[in-house]
N, CA, C and O atoms as CSV, one atom per row, in Angstrom:
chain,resi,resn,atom,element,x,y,z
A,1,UNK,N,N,109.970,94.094,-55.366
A,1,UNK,CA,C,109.799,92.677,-55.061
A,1,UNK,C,C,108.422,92.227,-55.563
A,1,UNK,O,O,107.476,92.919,-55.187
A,2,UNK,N,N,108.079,90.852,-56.596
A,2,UNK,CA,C,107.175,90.486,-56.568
A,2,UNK,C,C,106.301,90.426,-55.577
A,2,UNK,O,O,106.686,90.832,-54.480
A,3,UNK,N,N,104.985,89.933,-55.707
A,3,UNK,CA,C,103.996,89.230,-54.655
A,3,UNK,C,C,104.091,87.955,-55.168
A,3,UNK,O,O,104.133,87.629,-56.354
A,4,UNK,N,N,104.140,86.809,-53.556
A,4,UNK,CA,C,104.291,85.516,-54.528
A,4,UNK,C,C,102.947,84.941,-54.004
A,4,UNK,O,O,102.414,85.269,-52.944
A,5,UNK,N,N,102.556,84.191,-54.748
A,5,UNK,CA,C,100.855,83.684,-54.414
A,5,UNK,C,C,101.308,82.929,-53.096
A,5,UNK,O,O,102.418,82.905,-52.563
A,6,UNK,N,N,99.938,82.225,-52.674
A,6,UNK,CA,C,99.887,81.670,-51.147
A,6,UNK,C,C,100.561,80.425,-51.472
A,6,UNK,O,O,101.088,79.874,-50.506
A,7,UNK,N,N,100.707,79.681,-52.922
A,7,UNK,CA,C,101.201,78.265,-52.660
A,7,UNK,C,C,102.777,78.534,-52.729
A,7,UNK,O,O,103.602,77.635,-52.561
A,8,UNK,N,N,103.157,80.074,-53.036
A,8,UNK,CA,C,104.683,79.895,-53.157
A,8,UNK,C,C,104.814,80.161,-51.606
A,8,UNK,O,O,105.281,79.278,-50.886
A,9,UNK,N,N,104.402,81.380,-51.086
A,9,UNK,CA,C,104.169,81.644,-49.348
A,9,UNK,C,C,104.580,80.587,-48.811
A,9,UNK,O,O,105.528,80.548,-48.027
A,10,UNK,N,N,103.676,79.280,-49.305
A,10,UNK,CA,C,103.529,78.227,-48.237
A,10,UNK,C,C,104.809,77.023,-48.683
A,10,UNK,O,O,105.151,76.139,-47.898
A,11,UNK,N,N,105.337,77.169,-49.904
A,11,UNK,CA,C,106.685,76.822,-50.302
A,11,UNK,C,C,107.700,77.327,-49.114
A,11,UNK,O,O,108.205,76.818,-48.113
A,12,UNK,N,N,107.724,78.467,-49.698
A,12,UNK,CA,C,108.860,79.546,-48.474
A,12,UNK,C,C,108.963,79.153,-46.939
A,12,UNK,O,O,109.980,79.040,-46.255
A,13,UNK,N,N,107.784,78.994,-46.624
A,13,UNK,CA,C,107.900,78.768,-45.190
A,13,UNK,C,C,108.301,77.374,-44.660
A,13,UNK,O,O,108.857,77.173,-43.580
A,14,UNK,N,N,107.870,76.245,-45.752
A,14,UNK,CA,C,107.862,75.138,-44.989
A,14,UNK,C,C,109.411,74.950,-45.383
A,14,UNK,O,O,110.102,74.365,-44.548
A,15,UNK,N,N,110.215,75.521,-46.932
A,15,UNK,CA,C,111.349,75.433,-46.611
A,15,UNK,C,C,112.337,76.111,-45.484
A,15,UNK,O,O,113.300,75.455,-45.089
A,16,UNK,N,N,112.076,77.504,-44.943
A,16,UNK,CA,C,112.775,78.359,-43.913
A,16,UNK,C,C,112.459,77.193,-42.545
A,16,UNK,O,O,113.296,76.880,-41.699
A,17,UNK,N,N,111.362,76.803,-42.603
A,17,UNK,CA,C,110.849,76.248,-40.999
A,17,UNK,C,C,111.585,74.780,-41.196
A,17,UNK,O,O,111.857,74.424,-40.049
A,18,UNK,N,N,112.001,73.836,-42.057
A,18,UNK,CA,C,112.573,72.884,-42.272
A,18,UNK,C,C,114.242,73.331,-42.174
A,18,UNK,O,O,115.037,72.470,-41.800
A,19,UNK,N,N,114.685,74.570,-42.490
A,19,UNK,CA,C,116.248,74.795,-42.411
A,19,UNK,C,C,116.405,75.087,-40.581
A,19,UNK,O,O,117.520,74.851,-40.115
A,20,UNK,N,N,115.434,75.527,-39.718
A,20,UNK,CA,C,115.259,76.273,-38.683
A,20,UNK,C,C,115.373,74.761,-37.950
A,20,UNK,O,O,116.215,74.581,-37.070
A,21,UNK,N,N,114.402,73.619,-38.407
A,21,UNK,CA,C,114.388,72.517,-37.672
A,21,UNK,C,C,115.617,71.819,-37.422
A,21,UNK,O,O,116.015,71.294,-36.382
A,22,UNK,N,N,116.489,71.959,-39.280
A,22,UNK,CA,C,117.516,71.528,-38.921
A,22,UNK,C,C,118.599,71.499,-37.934
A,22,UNK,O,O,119.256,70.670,-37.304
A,23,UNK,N,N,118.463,73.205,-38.125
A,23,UNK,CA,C,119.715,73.900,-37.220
A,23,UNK,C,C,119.171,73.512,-35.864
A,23,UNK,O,O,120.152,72.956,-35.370
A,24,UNK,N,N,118.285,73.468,-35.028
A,24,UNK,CA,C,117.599,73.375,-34.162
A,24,UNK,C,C,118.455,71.431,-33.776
A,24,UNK,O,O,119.233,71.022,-32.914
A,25,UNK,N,N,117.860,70.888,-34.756
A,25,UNK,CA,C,118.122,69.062,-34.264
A,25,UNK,C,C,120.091,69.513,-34.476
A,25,UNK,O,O,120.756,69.066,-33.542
A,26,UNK,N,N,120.730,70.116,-35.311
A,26,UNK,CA,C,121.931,70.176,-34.898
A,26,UNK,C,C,122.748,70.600,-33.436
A,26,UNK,O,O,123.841,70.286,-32.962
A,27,UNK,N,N,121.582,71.510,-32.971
A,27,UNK,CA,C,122.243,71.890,-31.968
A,27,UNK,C,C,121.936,70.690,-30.676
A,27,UNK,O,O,122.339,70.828,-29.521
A,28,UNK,N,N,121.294,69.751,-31.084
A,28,UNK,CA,C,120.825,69.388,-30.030
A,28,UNK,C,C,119.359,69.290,-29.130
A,28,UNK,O,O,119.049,68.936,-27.992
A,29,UNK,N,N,118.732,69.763,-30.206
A,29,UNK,CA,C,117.071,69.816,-29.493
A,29,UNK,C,C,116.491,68.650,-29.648
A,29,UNK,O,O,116.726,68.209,-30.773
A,30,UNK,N,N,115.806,67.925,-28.981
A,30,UNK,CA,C,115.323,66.396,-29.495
A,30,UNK,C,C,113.653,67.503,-30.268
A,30,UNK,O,O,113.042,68.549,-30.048
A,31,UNK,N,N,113.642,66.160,-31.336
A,31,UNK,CA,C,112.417,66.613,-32.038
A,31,UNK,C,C,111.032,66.542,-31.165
A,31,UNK,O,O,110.078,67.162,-31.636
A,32,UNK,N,N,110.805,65.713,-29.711
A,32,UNK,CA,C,109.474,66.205,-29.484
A,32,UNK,C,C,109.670,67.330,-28.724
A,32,UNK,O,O,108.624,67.413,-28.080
A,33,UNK,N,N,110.723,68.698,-28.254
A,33,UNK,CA,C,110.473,69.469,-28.200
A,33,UNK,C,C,110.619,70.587,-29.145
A,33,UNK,O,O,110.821,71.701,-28.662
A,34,UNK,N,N,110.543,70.449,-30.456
A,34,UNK,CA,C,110.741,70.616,-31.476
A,34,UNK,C,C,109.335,70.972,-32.144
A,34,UNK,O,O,108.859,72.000,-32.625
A,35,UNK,N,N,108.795,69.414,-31.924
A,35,UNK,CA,C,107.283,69.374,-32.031
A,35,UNK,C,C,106.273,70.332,-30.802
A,35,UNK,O,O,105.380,71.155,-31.005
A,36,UNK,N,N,106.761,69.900,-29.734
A,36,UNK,CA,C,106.037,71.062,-28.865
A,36,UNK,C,C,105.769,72.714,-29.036
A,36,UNK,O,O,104.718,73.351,-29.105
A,37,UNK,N,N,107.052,73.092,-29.069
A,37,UNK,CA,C,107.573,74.149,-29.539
A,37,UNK,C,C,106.551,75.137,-30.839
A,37,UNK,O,O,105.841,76.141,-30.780
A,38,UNK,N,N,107.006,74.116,-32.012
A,38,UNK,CA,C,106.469,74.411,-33.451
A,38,UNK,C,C,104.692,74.931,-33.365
A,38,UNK,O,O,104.280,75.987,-33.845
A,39,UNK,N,N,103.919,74.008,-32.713
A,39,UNK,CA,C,102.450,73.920,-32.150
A,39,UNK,C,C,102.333,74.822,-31.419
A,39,UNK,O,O,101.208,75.320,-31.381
A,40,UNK,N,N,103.528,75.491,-30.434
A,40,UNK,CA,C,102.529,76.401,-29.557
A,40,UNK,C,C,102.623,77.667,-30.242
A,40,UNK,O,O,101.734,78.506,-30.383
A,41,UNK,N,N,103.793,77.696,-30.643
A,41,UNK,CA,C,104.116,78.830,-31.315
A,41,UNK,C,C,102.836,79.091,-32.361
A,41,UNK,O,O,102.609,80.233,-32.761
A,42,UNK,N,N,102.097,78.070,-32.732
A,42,UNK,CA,C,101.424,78.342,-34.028
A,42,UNK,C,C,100.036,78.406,-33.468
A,42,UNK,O,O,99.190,78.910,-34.207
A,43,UNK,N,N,99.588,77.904,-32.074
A,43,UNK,CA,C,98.529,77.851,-31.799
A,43,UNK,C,C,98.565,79.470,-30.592
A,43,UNK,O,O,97.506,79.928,-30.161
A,44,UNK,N,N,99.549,79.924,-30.335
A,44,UNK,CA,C,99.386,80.976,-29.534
A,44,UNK,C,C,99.246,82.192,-30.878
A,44,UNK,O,O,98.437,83.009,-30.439
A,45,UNK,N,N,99.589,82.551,-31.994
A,45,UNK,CA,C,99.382,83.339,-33.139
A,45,UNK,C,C,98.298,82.899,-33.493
A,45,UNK,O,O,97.692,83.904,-33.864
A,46,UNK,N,N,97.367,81.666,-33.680
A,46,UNK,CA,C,95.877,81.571,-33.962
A,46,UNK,C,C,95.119,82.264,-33.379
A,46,UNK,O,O,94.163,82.833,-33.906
A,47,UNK,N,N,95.674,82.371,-31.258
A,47,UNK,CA,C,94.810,82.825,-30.375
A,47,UNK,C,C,94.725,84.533,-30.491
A,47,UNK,O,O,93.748,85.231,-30.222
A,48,UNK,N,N,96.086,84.979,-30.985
A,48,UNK,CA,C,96.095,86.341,-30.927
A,48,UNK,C,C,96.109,86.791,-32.176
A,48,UNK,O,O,97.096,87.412,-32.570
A,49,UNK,N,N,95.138,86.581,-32.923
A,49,UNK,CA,C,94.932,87.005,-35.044
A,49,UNK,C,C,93.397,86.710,-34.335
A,49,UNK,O,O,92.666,87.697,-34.256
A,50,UNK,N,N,92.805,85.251,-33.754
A,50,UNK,CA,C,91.656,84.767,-34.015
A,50,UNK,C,C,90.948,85.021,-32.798
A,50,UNK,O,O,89.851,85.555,-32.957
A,51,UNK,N,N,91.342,84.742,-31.470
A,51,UNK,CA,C,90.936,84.571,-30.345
A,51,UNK,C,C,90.653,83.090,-30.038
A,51,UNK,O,O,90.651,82.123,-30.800
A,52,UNK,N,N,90.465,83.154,-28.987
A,52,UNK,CA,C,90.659,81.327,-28.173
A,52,UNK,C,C,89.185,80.716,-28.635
A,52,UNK,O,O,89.202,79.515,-28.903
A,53,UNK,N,N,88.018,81.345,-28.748
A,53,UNK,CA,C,87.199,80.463,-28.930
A,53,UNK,C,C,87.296,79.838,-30.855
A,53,UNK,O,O,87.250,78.700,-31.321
A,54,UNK,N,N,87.459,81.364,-31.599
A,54,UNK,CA,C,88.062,80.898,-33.057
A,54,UNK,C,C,88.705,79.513,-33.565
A,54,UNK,O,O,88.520,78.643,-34.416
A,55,UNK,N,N,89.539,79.835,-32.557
A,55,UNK,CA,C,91.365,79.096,-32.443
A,55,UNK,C,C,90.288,77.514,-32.299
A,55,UNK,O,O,90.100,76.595,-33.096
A,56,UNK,N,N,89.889,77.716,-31.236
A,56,UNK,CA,C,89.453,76.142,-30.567
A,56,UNK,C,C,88.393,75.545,-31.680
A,56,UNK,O,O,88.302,74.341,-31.920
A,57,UNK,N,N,87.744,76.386,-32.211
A,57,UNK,CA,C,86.416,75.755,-33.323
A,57,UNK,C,C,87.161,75.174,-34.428
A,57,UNK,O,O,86.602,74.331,-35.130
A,58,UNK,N,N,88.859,75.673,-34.761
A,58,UNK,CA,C,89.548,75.218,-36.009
A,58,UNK,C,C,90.029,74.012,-35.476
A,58,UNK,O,O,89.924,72.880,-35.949
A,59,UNK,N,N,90.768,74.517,-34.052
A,59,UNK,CA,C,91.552,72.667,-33.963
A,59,UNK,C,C,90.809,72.104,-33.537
A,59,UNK,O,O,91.299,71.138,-32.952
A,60,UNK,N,N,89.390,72.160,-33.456
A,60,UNK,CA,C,88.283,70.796,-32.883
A,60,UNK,C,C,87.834,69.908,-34.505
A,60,UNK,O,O,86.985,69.018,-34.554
A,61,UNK,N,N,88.554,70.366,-35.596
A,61,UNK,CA,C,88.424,69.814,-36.960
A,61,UNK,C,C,90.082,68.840,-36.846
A,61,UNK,O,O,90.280,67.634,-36.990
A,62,UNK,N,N,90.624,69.475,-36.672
A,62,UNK,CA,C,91.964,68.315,-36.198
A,62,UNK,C,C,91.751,67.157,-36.623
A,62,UNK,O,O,92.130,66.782,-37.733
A,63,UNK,N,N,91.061,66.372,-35.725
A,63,UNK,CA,C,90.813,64.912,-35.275
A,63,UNK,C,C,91.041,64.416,-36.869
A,63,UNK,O,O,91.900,63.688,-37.367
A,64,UNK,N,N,89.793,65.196,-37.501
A,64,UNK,CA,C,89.192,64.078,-38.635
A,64,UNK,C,C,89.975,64.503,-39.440
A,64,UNK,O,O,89.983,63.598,-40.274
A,65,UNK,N,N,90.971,65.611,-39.949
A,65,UNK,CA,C,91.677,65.543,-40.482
A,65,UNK,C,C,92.999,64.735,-40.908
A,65,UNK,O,O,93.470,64.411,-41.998
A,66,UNK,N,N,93.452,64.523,-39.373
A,66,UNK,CA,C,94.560,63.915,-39.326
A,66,UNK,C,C,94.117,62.129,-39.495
A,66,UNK,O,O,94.934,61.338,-39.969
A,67,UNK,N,N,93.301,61.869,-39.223
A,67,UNK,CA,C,92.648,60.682,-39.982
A,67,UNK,C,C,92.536,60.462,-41.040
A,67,UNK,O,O,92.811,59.297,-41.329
A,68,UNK,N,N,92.090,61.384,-42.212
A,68,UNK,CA,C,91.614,61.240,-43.469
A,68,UNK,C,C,93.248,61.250,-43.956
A,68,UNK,O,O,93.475,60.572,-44.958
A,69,UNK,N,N,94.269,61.870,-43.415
A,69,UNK,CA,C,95.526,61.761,-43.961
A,69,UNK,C,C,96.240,63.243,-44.567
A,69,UNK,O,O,97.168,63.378,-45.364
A,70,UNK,N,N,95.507,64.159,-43.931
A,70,UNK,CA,C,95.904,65.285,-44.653
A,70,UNK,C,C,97.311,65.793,-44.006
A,70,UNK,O,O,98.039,66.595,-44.591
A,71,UNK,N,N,97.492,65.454,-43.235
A,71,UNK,CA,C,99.104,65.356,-42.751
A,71,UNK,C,C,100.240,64.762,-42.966
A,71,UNK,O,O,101.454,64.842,-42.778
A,72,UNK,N,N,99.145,63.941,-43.574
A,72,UNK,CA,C,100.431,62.508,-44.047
A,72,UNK,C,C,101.369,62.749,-44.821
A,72,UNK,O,O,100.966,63.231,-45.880
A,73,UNK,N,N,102.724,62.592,-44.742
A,73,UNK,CA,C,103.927,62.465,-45.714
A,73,UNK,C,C,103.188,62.256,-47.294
A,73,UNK,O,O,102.079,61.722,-47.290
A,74,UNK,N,N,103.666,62.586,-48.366
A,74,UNK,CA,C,103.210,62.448,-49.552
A,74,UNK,C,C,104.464,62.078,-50.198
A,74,UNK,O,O,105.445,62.814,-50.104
A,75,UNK,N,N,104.488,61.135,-50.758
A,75,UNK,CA,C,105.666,61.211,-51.515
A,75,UNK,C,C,106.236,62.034,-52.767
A,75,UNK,O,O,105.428,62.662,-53.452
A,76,UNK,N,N,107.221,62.048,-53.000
A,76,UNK,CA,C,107.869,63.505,-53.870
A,76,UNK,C,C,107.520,63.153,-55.470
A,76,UNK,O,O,107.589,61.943,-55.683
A,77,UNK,N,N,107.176,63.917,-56.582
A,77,UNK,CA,C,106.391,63.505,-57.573
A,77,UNK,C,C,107.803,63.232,-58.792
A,77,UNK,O,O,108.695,63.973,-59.204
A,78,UNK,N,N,107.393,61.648,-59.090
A,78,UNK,CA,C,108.377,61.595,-60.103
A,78,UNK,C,C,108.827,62.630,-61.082
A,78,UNK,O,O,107.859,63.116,-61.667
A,79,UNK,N,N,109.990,63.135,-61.459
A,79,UNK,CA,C,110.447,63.886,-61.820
A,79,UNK,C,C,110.677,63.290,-63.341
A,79,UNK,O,O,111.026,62.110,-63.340
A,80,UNK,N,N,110.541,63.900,-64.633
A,80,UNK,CA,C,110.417,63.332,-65.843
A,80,UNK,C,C,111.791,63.682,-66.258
A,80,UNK,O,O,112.445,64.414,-65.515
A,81,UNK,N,N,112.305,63.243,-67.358
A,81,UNK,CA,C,113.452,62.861,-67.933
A,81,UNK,C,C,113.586,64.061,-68.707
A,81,UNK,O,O,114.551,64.207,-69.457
């Protein structure tokens, strides 16, 4: 098996975690526990790789991130002919 670099990694996952969401809103999960869910899961693996004070120094950058827009939807890049 290849190694695939971190931007394919991060391809892979957000497609597996987008098929997972699906199946998830099919069965019936409303998306803010969906959203709950997704966060703890990701902030309890920060605490146990990083530890809680680690963990807390990264999401205290949060704020200004999610301001500047780095979360924001992007739209999909025209595709050429």
């Amino acid at each position: 098996m290849t190694e695939l670099s971190e931007n394919q990694q991060a391809v892979l996952v957000l497609e597996e975690l987008s098929k997972a969401w699906a199946v998830c809103r099919q069965a019936g999960v409303s998306e803010a526990i969906l959203r709950t869910a997704t966060l703890t899961a990701a902030l309890t693996s920060f605490v146990m790789d990083s530890g809680e004070d680690v963990t807390a120094e990264i999401f205290a950058l949060l704020p200004a991130k999610i301001r500047k827009g780095d979360f924001s939807p992007r739209p999909a890049p025209a595709s050429t002919p």
